[in-house]
N, C-alpha and C positions, 0 to 999 in steps of 0.2 A: 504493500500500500504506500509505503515512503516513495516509491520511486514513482510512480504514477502523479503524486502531490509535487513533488519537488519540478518534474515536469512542467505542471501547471502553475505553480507558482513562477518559475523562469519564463514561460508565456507571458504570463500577466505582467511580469514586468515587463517582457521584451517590449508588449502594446502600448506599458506607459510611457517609458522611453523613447517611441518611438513620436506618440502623440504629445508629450511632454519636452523633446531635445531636436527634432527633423526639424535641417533648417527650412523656414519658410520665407519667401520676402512681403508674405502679408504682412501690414503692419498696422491691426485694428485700433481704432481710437473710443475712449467713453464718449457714447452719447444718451442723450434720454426719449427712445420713442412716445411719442403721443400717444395714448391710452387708445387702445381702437375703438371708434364706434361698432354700437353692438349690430348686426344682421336684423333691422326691422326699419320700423317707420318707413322711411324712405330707402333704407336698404333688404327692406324685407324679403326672405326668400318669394320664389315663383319658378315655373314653369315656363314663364315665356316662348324660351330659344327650345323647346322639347321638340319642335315639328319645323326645326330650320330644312330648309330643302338643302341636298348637299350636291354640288358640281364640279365636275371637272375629276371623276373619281380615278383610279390609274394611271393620270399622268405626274405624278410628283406628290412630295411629299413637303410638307410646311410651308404652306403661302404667307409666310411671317407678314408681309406688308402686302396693303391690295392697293391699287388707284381704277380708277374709272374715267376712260378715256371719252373724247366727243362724241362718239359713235355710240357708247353707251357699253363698251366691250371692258373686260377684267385685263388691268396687268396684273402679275404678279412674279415673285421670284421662288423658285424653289431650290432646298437643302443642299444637290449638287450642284447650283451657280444656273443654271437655266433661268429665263427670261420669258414668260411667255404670256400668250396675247387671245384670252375665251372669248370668243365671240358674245355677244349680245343677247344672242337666244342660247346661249351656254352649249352650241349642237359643236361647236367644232373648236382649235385652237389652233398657233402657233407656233412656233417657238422663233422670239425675238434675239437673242444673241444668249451665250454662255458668258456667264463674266469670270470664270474661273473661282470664284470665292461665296461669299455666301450675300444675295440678295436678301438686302429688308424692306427698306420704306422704298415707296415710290411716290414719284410727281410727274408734272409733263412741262415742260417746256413752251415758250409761245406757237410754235409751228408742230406739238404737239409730238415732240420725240420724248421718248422715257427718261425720265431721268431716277438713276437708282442712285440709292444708299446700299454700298456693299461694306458689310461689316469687315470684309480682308483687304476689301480692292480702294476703298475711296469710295468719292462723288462720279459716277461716272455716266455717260449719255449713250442711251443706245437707237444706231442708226444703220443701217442697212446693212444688218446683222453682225454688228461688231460693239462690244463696247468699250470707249474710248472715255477714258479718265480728264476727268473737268479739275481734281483737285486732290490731294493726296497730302496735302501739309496745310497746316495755315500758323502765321506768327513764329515762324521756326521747331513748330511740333509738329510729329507726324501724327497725322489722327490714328488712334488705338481702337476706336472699335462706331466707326460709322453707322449711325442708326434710321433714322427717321429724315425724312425732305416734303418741304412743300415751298412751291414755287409763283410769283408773281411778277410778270412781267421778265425783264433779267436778274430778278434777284432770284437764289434760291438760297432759302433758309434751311439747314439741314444741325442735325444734333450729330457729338463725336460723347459716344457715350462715358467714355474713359480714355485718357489719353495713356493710362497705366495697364491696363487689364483688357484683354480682347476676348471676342466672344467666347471662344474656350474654355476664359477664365472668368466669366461674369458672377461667379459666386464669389470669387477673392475680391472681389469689389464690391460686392454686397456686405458681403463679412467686414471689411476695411471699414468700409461706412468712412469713406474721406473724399471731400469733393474735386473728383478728377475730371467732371464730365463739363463739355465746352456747347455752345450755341454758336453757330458761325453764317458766313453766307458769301457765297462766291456771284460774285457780278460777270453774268456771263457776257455781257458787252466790253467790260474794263480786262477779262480773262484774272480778276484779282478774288482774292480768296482769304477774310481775314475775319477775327473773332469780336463778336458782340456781348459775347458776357462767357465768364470761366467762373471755375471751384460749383459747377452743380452737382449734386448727387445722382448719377447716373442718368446723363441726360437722355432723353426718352424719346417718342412724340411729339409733333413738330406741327403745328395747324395755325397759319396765318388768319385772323379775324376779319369781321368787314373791312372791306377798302386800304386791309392791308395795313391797320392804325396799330395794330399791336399782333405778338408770335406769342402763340402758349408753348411753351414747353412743360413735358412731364419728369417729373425729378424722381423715378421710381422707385429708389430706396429710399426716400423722402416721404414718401404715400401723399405728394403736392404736386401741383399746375404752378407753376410759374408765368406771370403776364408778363412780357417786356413790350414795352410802349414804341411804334417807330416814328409815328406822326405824332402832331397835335401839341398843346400844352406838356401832355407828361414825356413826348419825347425823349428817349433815353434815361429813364425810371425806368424800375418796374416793381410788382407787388403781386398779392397770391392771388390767383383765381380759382382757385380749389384746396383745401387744407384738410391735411386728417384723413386720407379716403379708404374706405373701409379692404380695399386690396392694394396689387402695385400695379400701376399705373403703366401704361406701355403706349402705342401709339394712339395719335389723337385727329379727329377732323373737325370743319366745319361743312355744315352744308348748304353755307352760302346764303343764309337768310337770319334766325333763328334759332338754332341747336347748333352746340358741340357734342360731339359725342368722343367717346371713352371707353377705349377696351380696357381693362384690369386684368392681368396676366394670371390673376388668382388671389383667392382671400389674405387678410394679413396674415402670420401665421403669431400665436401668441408664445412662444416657444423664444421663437427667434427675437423679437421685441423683448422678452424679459432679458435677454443676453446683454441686451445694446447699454446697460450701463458694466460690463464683463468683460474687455477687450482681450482678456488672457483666455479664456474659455472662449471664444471667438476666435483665435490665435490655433486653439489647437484645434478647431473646428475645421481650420484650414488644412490640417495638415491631412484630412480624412481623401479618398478618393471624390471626384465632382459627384458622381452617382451619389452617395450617399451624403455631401453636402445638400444635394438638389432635393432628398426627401424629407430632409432636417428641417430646410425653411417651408419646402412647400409640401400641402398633403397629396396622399397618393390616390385620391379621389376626387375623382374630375369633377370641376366645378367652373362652369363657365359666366364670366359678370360683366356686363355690359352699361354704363351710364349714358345718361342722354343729360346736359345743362341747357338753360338759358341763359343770354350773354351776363347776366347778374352772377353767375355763378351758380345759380341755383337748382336743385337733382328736379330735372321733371319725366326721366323715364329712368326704369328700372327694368333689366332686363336679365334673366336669369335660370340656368339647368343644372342641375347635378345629379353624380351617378356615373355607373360606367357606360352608357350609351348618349351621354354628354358631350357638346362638340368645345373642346379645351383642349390646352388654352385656347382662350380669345387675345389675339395679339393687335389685329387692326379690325377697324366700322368704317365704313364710308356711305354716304345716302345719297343714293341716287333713281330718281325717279318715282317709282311706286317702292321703290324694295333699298332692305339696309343687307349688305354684302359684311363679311366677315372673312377676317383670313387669323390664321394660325399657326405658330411657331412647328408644331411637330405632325396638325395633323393632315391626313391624305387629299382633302378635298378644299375647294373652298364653297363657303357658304352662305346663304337668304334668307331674311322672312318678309312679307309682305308689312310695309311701313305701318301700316295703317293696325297689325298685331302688334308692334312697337309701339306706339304710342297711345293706342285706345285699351286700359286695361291689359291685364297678365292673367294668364295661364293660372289654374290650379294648383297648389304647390306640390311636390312630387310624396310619395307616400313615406310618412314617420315625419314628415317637417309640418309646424304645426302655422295655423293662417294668422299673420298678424295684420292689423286691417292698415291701409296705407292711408297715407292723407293724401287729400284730395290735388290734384293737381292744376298749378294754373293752368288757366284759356291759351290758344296759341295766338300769338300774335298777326 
């Protein structure tokens, strides 16, 4: 019996040494998360997204960011660097260029060429099936992890999520909790490429407001919207247009009248929050493999959260499924037409529901989650 013990005690230490002494260059900071709000009122579970239509099934996997072209047709990027272009009635598709690296947000250009956010590659524009890089550094950094783009006139606004940590490592920046992520915009008439605000907390989400007078960015590890002003009196201010949100925050749109909407990558986790004043147990959190980081902060039961704001700020749709036949994460929203489009980090399709279930009432809540009643919601304007 000694020898089978002594075994397992040389185990146990080998794990703590290894989680207690492996160098890391994570280097977590104390912070203090904001108390999450709870899953009701305005965040109240539902059903909503239970009967999303799903498109595009077979050809790729993770439409992390979607745009909506003139024609009314899906861009999107998938996992292997592919670029591709659903037609309208979702019967058929493309494929737009390979960028070699991993496509996320997308925008369009005024002559209506793609303009991607590649988390490996840069800013880069795709044109007769090639894509050719608009921007790869700005102020003497190279961007580390390109995220999010939305475009106006020749400005494009785009987020560099971390200038330290690239998509592979997007939990060591999570766990860091230190503001590496940047807001930038390259002027595609000047070919100039330079930053409008640094130190965000993983900058996210990128959605240009009416007439262009202010950019929200999502600060994901923040669980906040950030407003920066470009026009007007508050020019070059900025302040929160979203605080405290009950998941993290991932890409953002407007649709151009009205509503922002808001994918949330997934609920806050309260696990991970209690840590954030712990930096040393964060530390060795790092030292774990990503897989087992990635179940630490997030749960292993799909749960997919969609918000809808008015320019106030304020939640006037809720939208919501969980479960394992859940379409999660929810990584991008965009509204277009009668219907709000959805894409997602990992999964095989991208996906719809008819606006008008978006906004008029939700779905039943799914079975064991119990009905909390929501408050009423303003008129639309």
């Amino acid at each position: 019996m000694r020898k089978p013990l002594a075994v397992a005690v040389l185990a146990i230490a080998a794990v703590l040494a290894y989680l207690l002494l492996k160098p890391t260059g994570v280097d977590p900071v104390a912070w203090q998360a904001p108390v999450a709000p709870a899953l009701d009122g305005p965040y109240a579970p539902n059903a909503a997204l239970k009967d999303l239509q799903r498109l595009a099934s077979g050809i790729g996997i993770g439409p992390e960011g979607i745009g909506i072209d003139d024609d009314g047709a899906v861009v999107t990027g998938f996992a292997d660097g592919r670029v591709i272009r659903l037609s309208a009635d979702a019967r058929h598709y493309q494929v737009l260029a390979d960028t070699g690296g991993r496509p996320l947000g997308i925008g369009f250009a005024a002559d209506g060429a793609p303009i991607v956010a590649d988390a490996r590659k840069g800013l880069l524009r795709i044109a007769d099936g090639k894509a050719a890089p608009l921007a790869t550094e700005a102020a003497g950094v190279a961007f580390g992890f390109t995220d999010d783009v939305d475009v106006a006139g020749t400005q494009m606004l785009f987020s560099d999520a971390s200038t330290r940590y690239g998509i592979d490592a997007y939990m060591d920046d999570l766990l860091e909790h230190r503001p590496h992520g940047r807001l930038l915009v390259h002027d595609s008439a000047a070919g100039t490429t330079t930053e409008l605000a640094r130190e965000l907390y993983f900058a996210n989400g990128v959605a240009l407001g009416p007439d262009a007078a202010y950019v929200l960015v999502a600060e994901t590890s923040a669980y906040r919207i950030r407003r920066f002003w470009l026009k007007g009196d508050k020019a070059g201010t900025d302040d929160l247009f979203a605080d405290n949100l009950p998941g993290f925050p991932d890409n953002l749109s407007f649709n151009g009248r009205d509503r922002v909407w808001v994918a949330l990558a997934g609920p806050r986790d309260a696990g991970l929050d209690a840590l954030s004043g712990w930096p040393l147990l964060r530390k060795v959190l790092a030292r774990l493999p990503a897989a087992i980081q990635h179940r630490l902060a997030f749960s292993p039961i799909k749960h997919s959260l969609v918000l809808g704001f008015d320019l106030d700020g304020r939640v006037i749709a809720n939208l919501q499924d969980h479960g394992v036949d859940a379409y999660a994460p929810i990584t991008s929203v965009e509204e277009r037409g009668p219907w709000l489009y959805f894409g997602s980090l990992s999964e095989p399709t991208i996906a719809r529901l008819p606006l008008n279930q978006a906004i008029v009432g939700a779905a039943p809540p799914p079975d064991g989650w119990r009905q909390v009643p929501i408050a009423p919601q303003p008129a639309e304007r």
